[in-house]
N, C-alpha and C positions, 0 to 999 in steps of 0.2 A: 456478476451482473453489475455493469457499471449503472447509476443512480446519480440523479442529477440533486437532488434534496437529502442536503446530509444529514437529515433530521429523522431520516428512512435508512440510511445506513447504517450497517454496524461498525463497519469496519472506515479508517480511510489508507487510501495508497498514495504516497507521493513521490513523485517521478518531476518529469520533467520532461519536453518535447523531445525528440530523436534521440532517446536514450532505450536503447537497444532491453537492457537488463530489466528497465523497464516495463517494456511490452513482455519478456519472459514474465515478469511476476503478474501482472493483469493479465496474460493469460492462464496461471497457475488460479487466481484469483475466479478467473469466468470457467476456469473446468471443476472449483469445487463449489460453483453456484452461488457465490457467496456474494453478497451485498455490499456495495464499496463506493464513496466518493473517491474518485483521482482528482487530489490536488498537486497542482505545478507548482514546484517551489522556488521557481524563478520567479513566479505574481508575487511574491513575502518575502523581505529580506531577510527578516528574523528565522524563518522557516529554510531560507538556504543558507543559514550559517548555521542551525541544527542541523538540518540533513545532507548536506551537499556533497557529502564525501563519502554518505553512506547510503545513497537512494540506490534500487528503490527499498522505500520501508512502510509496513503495513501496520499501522498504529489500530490497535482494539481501543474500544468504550472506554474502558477501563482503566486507557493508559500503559500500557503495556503495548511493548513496540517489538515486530522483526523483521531484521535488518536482512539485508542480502549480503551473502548468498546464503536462498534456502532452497528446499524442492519441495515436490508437493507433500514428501511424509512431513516434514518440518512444518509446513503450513498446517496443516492435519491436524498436528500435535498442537498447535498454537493458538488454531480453531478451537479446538476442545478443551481448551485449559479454562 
């Protein structure tokens, strides 16, 4: 469930507009109900010369990042860790 307040999210996802792998992973993201800001990492430069080659990627609390490709067991597992 995308969230507009990433102060209420757990998780964030960042993607970028018509990036296909993207919408696979926010959907992976909205079938295990999970709570997410999607940020564009074209809005940051700093953020698309971290991720730009590896979006999309699901950054937890924590710090702890997974990069694509994964599927929903991988997401599962990365959720519960």
């Amino acid at each position: 469930m995308q969230i507009n307040n990433a102060l209420q999210a757990s998780y964030v996802l960042y993607h970028t507009e018509g990036c296909h792998l993207c919408e696979l992973a926010a959907a992976l993201l909205n079938a295990a109900e999970v709570r997410y800001t999607a940020i564009d990492i074209c809005d940051d430069e700093t953020l698309a010369e971290r991720y730009g080659v590896s979006i999309p990627v699901v950054k937890a609390q924590d710090e702890r990042c997974l990069c694509w490709p994964f599927d929903a067991t991988q997401l599962q597992e990365f959720l519960g860790a």
